[in-house]
N, C-alpha and C positions, 0 to 999 in steps of 0.2 A: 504493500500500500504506500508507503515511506517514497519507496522507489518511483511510484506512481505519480503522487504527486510531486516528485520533483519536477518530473520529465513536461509535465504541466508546467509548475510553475517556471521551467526555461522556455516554456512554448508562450507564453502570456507574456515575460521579463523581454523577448527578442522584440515580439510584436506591440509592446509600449511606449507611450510618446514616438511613435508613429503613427502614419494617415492608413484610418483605418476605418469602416461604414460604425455609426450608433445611431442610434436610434432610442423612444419612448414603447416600451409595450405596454406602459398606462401610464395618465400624469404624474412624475414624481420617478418614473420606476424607469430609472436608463438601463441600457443593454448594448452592447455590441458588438461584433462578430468575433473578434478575440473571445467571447466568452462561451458562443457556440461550437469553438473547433475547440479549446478544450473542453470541455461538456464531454463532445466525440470522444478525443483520447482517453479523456478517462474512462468511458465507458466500455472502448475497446478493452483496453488494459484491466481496470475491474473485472470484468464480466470474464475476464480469462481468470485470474487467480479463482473465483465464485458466481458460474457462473450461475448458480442455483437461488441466488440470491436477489430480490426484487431490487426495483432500481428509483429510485427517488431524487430527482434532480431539480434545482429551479431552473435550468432551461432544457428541461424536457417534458412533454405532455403527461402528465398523469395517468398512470396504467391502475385500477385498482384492484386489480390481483394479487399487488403485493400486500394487501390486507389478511391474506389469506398464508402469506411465507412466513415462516420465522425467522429467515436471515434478510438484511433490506441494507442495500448501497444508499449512503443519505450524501448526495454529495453538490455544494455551489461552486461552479467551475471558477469565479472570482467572486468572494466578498467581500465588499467595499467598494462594487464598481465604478463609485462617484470618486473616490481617491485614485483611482484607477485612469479613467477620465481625465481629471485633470493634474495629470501627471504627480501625484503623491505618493506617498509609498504605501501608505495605509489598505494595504488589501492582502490579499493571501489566496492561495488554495485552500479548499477544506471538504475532506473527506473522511467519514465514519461507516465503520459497520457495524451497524443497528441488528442484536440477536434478542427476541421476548420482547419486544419494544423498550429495550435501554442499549446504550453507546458500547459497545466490548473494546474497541479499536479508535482510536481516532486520531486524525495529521493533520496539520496546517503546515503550507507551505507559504511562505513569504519570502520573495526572493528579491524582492526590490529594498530587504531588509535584510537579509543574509539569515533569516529566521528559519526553524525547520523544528515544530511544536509534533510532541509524538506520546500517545498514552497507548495504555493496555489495561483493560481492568483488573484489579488486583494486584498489578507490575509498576505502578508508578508512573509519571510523565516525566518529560525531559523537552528541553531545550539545546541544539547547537550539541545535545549527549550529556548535559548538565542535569542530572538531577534536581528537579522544581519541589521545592517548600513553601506552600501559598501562607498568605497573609495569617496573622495570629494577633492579629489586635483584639484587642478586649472592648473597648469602647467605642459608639456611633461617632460620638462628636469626634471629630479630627479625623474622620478618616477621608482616605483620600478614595475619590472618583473618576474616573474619567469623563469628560465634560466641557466644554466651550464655555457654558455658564453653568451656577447652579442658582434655584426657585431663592427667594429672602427666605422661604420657611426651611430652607437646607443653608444654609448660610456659617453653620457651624463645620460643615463639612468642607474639602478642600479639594479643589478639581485641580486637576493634571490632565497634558496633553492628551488627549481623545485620536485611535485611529478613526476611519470611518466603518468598517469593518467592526462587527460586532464580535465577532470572534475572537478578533486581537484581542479586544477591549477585554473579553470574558478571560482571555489567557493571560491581561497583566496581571489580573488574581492569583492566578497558578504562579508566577513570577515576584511575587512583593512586590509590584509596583504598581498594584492600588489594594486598595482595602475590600470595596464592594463596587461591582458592576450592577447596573439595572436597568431593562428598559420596560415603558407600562402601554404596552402595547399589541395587539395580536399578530406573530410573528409567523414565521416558517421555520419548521424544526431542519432545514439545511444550514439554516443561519446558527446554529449555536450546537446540534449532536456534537462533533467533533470538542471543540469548544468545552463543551460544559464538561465531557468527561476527563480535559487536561486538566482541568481547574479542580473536579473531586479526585481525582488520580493526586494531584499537590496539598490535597488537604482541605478546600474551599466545603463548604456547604453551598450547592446549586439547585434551585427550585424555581417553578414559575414564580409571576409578577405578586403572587397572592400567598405565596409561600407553599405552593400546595407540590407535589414529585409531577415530574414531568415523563409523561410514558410516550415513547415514539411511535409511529407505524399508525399515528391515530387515522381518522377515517379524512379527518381534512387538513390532515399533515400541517397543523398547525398547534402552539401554545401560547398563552398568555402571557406574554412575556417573559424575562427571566429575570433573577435576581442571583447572582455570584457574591458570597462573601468569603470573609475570614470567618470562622464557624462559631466563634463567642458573640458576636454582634447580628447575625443573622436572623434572629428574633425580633431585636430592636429593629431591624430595617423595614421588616417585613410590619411592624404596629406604625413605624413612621408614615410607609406606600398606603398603606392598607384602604386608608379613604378615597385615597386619586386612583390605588389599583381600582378599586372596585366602581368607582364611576368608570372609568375608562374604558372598562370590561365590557362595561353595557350601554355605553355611549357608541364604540368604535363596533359595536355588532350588530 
C-alpha cells in the first residue's frame, strides 16, 4: 500500500504547478485531472494486492456492493485539492483498508512535503519511519488547533498553521503538533479513514463531531465530522462542540 501510494504521490508531485484541465463538480468542490489519473493508478495497483476488496473512492462512482464486503479500499487520490491548486503543499495521498467497517491499514503520502504517514492496527504509526506519540495534554485551554482563525468563544485555545487537507491536519495529532483537530460538519469517510487511524495508532482519541465511534463502509459513506484529540481532553472538547455539533448536524442535513 506504502508503495502504492508513493508511486501516486510522484505521479501528482510531476504533474503540479503545471497546466493542467480543473474544473467545479459542484460549487465549492474543485477537481482536476491530476486527481483522476491517480484515482486510476491507484486503483490499478490496489485492486492487485486485494483484489476482493470493494473500492470507495471520491472520484469514483459509487458501487454499493461494497456494503455487502468486509474488506473496502477507502481511498482520495488528492486531499486538499484546493492547496493542490494553488500550488501549496498542503495535500497528500490517502489510502486505507477499511476491514468490519474500521481502518486496519492506513498511508498518507505527501510529497510536496517529503511526508510519508503509515499505520497498522495494533503496530503503531510512523512518520518519514519515526515512530509517532500523539498529543498528551491534559487541559482544553491552550491547546493548540489547526486553524486560520478561531470563534471568541474558542479564544483560549491557540491555532497553528492549518494544511488544507484534512488528513494532514488529523495526522498533526499523531505528531504533537496540535492538540485537537475538529471539523462540524458532514464529511466523506475518504477524507479522514487513513487519517484517523494514524492518529489512534499514536495514541489520539478519534470520534465523530458528536463524540460518538465512527464505523466505515456506512451506507452513504459518510460521518459527522471528526474530532482528533490528545485522549485526557477529548471529553472537554466534545461538551465544548457539543451545541454547534449538534445544530450543524441538522442544519447541514
Amino acid at each position: 500500500m506504502a508503495a502504492a501510494a508513493a508511486e501516486a504521490g510522484r505521479l501528482a508531485l510531476d504533474r503540479w504547478e503545471t497546466d493542467f484541465r480543473r474544473w467545479e463538480k459542484a460549487p465549492g468542490s474543485p477537481v482536476c485531472e491530476v486527481d483522476l489519473a491517480v484515482d486510476e493508478l491507484l486503483k490499478q495497483r490496489l485492486t492487485a494486492i486485494d483484489g476482493e476488496a470493494a473500492w470507495l473512492s471520491e472520484e469514483t462512482a459509487d458501487d454499493f456492493a461494497r456494503l455487502g464486503k468486509r474488506r473496502l479500499w477507502v481511498v482520495d487520490p488528492i486531499d486538499g485539492t484546493r492547496d493542490y491548486l494553488r500550488g501549496r503543499p498542503g495535500w497528500c495521498v490517502s489510502v486505507a483498508l477499511v476491514e468490519d467497517g474500521q481502518p486496519v491499514i492506513g498511508v498518507l503520502d505527501a510529497p510536496a512535503r517529503g511526508e510519508q504517514w503509515r499505520a497498522a492496527a495494533g503496530a503503531g504509526a510512523s512518520r518519514n519511519g519515526v515512530v509517532l506519540r500523539g498529543s498528551m495534554r491534559v487541559e482544553l485551554p491552550g491547546s493548540r488547533v489547526p486553524a486560520d482563525t478561531l470563534p471568541k468563544i474558542d479564544e483560549d485555545l491557540i491555532a497553528v498553521p492549518r494544511a488544507n487537507s484534512i488528513a494532514l491536519r488529523i495526522a498533526m495529532v499523531a505528531a504533537d503538533e496540535a492538540d485537537l483537530c475538529a471539523s462540524l460538519r458532514w464529511g466523506n469517510e475518504w477524507d479522514i479513514a487513513a487519517a484517523a487511524l494514524i492518529a489512534e495508532e499514536a495514541g489520539a482519541t478519534v470520534t465523530d463531531a458528536l463524540g460518538l465511534p465512527i464505523r466505515y463502509n456506512s451506507n452513504a459513506a459518510e460521518a459527522f465530522g471528526v474530532l482528533a484529540s490528545a485522549p485526557a481532553i477529548h471529553t472537554a472538547a466534545v461538551a465544548r462542540l457539543a451545541e454547534r455539533a449538534s445544530a450543524a448536524s441538522i442544519r447541514l442535513r
